[in-house]
C-alpha positions in Angstrom: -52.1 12.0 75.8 -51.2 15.1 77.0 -50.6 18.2 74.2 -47.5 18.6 72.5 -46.2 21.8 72.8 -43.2 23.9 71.2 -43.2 27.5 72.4 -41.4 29.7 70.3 -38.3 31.1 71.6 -39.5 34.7 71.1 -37.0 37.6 71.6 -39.5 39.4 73.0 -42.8 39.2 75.2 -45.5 37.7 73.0 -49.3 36.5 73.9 -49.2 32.8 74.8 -51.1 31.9 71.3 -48.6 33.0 69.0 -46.2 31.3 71.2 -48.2 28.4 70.9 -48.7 28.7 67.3 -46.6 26.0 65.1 -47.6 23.5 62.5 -47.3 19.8 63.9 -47.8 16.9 61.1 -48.3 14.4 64.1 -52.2 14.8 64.7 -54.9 12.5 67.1 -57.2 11.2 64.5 -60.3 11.6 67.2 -62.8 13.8 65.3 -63.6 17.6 65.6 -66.8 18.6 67.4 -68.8 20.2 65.3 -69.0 23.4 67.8 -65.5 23.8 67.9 -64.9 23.8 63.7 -67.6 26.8 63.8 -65.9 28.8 66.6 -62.8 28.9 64.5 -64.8 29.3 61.1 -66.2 32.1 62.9 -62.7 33.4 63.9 -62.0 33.6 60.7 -65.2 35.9 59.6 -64.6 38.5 61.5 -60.4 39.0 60.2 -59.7 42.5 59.1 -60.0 43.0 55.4 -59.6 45.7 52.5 -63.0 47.3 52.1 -64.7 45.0 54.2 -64.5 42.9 51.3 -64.2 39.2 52.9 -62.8 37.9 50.4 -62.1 34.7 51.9 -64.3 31.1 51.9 -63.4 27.8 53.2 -63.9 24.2 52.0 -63.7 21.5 54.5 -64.4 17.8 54.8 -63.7 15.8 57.9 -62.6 11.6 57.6 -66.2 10.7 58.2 -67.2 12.9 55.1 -65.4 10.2 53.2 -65.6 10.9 49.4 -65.2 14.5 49.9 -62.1 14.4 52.1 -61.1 11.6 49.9 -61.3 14.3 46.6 -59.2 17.2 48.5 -56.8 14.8 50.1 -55.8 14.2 46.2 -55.0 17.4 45.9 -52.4 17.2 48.2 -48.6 16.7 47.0 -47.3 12.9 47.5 -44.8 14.4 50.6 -48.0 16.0 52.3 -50.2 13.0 51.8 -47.7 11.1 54.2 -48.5 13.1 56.9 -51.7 15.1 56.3 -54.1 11.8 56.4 -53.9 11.6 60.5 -56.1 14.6 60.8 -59.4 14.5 60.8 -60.1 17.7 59.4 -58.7 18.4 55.9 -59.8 22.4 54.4 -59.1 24.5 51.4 -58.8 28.4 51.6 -60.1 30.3 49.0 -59.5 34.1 47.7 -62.2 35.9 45.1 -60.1 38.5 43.0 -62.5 41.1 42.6 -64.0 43.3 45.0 -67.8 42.5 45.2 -69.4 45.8 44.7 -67.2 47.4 41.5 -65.9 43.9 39.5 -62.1 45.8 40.2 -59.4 43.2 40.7 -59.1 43.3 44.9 -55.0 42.6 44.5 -55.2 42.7 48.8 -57.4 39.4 48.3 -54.7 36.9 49.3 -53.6 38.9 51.9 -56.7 39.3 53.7 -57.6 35.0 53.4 -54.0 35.0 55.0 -55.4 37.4 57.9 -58.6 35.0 58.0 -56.6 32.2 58.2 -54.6 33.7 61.3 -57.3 34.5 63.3 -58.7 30.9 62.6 -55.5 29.5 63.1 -55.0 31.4 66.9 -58.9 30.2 67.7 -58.1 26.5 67.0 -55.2 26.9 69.5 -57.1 28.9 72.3 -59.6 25.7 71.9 -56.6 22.9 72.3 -56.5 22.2 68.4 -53.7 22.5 66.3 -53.4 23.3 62.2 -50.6 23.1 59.4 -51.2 25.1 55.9 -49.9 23.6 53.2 -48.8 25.5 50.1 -47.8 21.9 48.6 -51.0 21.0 46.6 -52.6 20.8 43.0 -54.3 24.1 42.8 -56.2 23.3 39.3 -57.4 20.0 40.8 -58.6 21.1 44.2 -60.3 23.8 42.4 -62.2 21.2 40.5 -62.8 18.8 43.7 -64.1 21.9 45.9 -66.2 23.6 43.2 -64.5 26.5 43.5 -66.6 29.3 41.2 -64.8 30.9 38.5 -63.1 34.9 39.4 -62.0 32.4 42.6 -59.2 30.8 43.1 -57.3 28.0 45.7 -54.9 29.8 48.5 -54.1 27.1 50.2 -55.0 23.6 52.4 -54.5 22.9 55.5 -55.7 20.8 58.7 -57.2 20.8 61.5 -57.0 18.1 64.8 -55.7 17.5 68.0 -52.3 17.0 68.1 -51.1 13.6 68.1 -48.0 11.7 68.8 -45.1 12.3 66.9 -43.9 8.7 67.2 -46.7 7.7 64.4 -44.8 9.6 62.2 -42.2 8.6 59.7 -38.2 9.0 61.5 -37.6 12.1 59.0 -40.8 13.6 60.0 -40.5 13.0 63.1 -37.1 14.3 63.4 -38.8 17.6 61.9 -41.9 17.5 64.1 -39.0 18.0 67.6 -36.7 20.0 66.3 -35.6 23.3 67.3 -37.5 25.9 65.7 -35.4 28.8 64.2 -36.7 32.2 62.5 -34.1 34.8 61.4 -33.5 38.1 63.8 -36.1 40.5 63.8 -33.4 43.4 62.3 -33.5 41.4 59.0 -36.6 41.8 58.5 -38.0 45.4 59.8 -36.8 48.5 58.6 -36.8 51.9 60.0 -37.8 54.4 57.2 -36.2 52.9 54.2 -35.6 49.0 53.5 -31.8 48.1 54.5 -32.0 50.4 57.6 -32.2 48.3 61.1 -34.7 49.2 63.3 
């Protein structure tokens, strides 16, 4: 089946990735090769970050895994569990608060998982993969599944496949998964100088 795409409708010139870049539900539940899930783990180590702190880890179990993807697809909320199961890959992000090297709190931590998380996200594209993060998830509970060490703490889960057909998807979902994808102007979001002033 040939790759769903939905290129955003940018304003402006942008690099085919992040035009690329959305977050289908509808995934191909063929597995991951292994090679590909460490090219975009390795995306991810070498993100910017405050410090050079790395704040970030992942936890990841694929469908063969079984038990283990079983315990983090839990965590999932019931509205993400309709969906989320297709993939083959299911993950966990993970911030550690304090900067390795003085015990401080590192308050860029989340921030800098979220710059991890991008340049994994762009790799997985560049390698005909798609991902969707999911804020919708028991944080306490994946915490337990994952093992996550205490001073750590869940970001968020997301997964990772090829992009399947959006007709195995529920009609709601599925009326979601072809829509028209919308993000408000540029101007009301960047500011020249002072917050309220249009670029």
């Amino acid at each position: 089946m040939a790759r769903m795409e939905r290129p955003a409708p940018a304003d402006h010139p942008l690099h085919e990735l992040i035009l690329r870049r959305w977050s289908p539900r509808a995934f191909d539940p063929r597995p991951v090769e292994h090679a590909k899930l460490l090219q975009v783990f390795e995306a991810a180590r070498w993100a910017a970050s405050s410090f050079n702190e790395q704040p970030w880890s992942f936890v990841y179990a694929t469908r063969a895994d079984g038990e283990p993807y079983q315990r983090l697809f839990d965590c999932l909320v019931p509205g993400n569990q309709k969906w989320a199961g297709l993939a083959p890959v299911l993950c966990l992000s993970v911030a550690r608060l304090t900067f390795a090297r003085t015990g401080k709190r590192n308050r860029h931590a989340w921030h800098d998982v979220g710059l991890a998380c991008a340049n994994l996200w762009l790799q997985a594209i560049a390698l005909g993969l798609a991902a969707h993060f999911m804020a919708g998830f028991d944080a306490e509970k994946a915490a337990a599944a994952a093992g996550v060490p205490e001073g750590q703490e869940p970001v968020a889960m997301f997964v990772l496949g090829y992009p399947g057909d959006p007709g195995t998807l529920p009609e709601d979902l599925r009326e979601r998964e072809v829509a028209p994808r919308v993000r408000r102007p540029i101007a009301q979001s960047v500011f020249r100088g002072t917050c309220g002033v249009s670029i």
